[in-house]
C-alpha positions as CSV (number, residue, x, y, z in Angstrom):
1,X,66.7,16.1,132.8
2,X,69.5,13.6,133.1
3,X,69.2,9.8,132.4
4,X,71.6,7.2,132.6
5,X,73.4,8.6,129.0
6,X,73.6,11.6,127.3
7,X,70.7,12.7,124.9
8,X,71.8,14.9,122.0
9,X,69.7,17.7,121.2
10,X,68.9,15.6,117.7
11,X,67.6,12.6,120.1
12,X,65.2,15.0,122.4
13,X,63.2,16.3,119.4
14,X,63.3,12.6,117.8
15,X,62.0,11.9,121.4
16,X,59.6,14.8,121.8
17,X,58.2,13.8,117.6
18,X,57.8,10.1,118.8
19,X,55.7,11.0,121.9
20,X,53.2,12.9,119.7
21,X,52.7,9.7,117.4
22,X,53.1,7.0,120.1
23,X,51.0,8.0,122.9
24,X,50.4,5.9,126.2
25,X,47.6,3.3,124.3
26,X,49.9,2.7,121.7
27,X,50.8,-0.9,121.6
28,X,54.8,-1.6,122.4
29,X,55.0,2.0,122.7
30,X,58.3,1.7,124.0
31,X,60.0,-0.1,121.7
32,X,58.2,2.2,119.0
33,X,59.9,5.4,121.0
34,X,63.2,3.7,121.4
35,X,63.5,3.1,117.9
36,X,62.1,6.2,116.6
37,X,65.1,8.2,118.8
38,X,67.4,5.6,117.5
39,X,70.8,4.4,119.7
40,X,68.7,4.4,123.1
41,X,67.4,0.7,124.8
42,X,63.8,0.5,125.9
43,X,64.8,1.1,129.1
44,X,66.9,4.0,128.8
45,X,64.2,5.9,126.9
46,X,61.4,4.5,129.9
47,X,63.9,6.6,132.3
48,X,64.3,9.7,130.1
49,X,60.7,9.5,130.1
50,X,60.3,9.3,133.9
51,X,62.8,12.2,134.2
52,X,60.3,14.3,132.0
53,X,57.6,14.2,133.7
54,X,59.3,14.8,136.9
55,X,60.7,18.0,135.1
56,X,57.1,18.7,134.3
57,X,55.9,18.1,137.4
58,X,58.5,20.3,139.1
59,X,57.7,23.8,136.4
60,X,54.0,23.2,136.7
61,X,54.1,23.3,141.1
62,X,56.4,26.0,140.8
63,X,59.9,24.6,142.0
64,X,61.5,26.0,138.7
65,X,61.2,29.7,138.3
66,X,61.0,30.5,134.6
67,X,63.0,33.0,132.8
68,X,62.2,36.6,132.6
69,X,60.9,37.4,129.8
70,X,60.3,40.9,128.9
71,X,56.6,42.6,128.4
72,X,55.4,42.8,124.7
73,X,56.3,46.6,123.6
74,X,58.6,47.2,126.5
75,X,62.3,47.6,126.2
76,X,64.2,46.2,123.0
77,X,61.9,43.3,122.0
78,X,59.8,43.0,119.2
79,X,56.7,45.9,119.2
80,X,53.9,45.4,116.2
81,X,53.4,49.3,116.4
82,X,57.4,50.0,115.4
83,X,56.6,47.4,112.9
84,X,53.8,48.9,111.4
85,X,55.4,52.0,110.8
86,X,58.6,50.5,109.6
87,X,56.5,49.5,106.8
88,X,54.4,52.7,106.2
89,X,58.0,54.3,105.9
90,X,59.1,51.8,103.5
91,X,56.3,52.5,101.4
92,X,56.4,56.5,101.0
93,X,60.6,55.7,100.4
């Protein structure tokens, strides 16, 4: 998602935060966003915007593949069961 100038991480979740309060009947919602992110015009934070939704737009048809995440209780990620009797062990210790 690349605009006109660089968004810090700090800037996207400002960004992300601002869209949940300001939505699209908001009046001046712009200049509410803009301000909320802080160091970003009206217009900059319209494009960023635009750029977004493109992104969205792009993951939801399928043109981005998404990571592979591994299957719940396969391989090294987290598994409830282990878990469970983690804590059974912990208890007769």
């Amino acid at each position: 998602m690349a605009s006109g100038s660089s968004w810090t991480p700090k800037q996207n979740k400002l960004f992300e935060n601002a869209l949940a309060i300001y939505d699209k009947d908001t009046p001046d919602r712009w200049n509410n966003l803009a301000r909320a992110v802080g160091g970003k015009t009206v217009e900059e934070v319209k494009m960023h915007y635009e750029n977004l939704v493109e992104d969205i737009k792009q993951i939801e048809t399928g043109h981005v593949p998404l990571p592979p995440y591994k299957k719940a209780g396969r391989g090294r990620g987290y598994n409830f069961m282990d878990e469970e009797k983690r804590m059974r062990n912990l208890r007769f210790q």
